[in-house]
C-alpha positions as CSV (number, residue, x, y, z in Angstrom):
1,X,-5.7,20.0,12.9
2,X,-7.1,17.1,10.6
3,X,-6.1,18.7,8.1
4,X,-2.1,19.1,8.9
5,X,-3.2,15.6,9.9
6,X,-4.1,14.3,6.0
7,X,-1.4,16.7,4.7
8,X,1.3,14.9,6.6
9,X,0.2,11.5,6.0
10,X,-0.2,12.2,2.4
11,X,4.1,13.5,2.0
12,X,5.0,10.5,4.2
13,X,3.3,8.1,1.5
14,X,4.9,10.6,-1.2
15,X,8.2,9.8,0.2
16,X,7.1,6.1,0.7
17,X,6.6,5.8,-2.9
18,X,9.3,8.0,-4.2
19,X,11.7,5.5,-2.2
20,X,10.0,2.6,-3.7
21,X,10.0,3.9,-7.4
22,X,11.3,1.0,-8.8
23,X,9.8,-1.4,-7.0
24,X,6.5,-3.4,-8.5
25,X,3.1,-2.3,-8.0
26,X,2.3,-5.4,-5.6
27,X,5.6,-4.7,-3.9
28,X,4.3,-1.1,-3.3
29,X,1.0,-2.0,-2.6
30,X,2.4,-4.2,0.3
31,X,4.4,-1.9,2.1
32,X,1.0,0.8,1.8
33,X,-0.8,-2.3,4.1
34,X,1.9,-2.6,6.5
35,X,1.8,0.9,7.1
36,X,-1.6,1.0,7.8
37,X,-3.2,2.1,5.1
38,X,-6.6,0.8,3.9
39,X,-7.2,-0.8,0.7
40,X,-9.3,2.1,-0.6
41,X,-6.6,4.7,0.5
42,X,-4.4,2.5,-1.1
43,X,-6.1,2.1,-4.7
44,X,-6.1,5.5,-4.8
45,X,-2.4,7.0,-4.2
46,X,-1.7,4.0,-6.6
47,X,-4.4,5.2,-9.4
48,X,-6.0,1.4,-9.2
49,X,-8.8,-0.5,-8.1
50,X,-9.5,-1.3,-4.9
51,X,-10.4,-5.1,-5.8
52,X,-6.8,-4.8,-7.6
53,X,-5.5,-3.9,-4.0
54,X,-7.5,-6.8,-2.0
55,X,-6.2,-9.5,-4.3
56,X,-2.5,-8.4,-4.2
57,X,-2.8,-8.2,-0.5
58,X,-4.7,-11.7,-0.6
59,X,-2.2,-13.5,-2.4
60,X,0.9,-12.2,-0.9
61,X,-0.6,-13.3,2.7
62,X,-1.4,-17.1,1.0
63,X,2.2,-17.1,-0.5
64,X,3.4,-16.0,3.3
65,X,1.2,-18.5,5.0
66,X,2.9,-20.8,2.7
67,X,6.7,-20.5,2.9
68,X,6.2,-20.3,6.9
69,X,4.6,-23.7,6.6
C-alpha cells in the first residue's frame, strides 16, 4: 500500500509542476512547502540542493514577515 502511496504522491507533484511550468524555481519551490513537502523531497523533484531549498524557503518567509509588518 506504501507504495501506491509514493506513486500517487509522486503524479500529484508531476501535475503540480507541469501546472507551474512557467513559474520560477523559488515560486515552485514554495508551493512544494505549502504542500507539505520536505526540503529534501523537495531538492530532489527539483534536481537541486537541499541548502538551495532551505534558503528560498527562508527568504520568502522574511520577505512575508515583512510586508505583513
Amino acid at each position: 500500500m506504501e507504495v501506491i502511496n509514493e506513486r500517487s504522491e509522486r503524479l500529484l507533484v508531476l501535475l503540480l509542476l507541469q501546472n507551474l511550468k512557467s513559474a520560477s524555481q523559488k515560486e515552485k519551490i514554495i508551493q512544494l512547502n505549502i504542500a507539505g513537502f520536505s526540503n529534501i523531497e523537495i531538492a530532489e523533484f527539483l534536481q537541486t540542493a537541499p541548502a538551495t531549498v532551505a534558503k528560498e524557503i527562508s527568504l520568502s518567509k522574511k520577505t512575508t514577515g515583512s510586508k505583513r509588518k
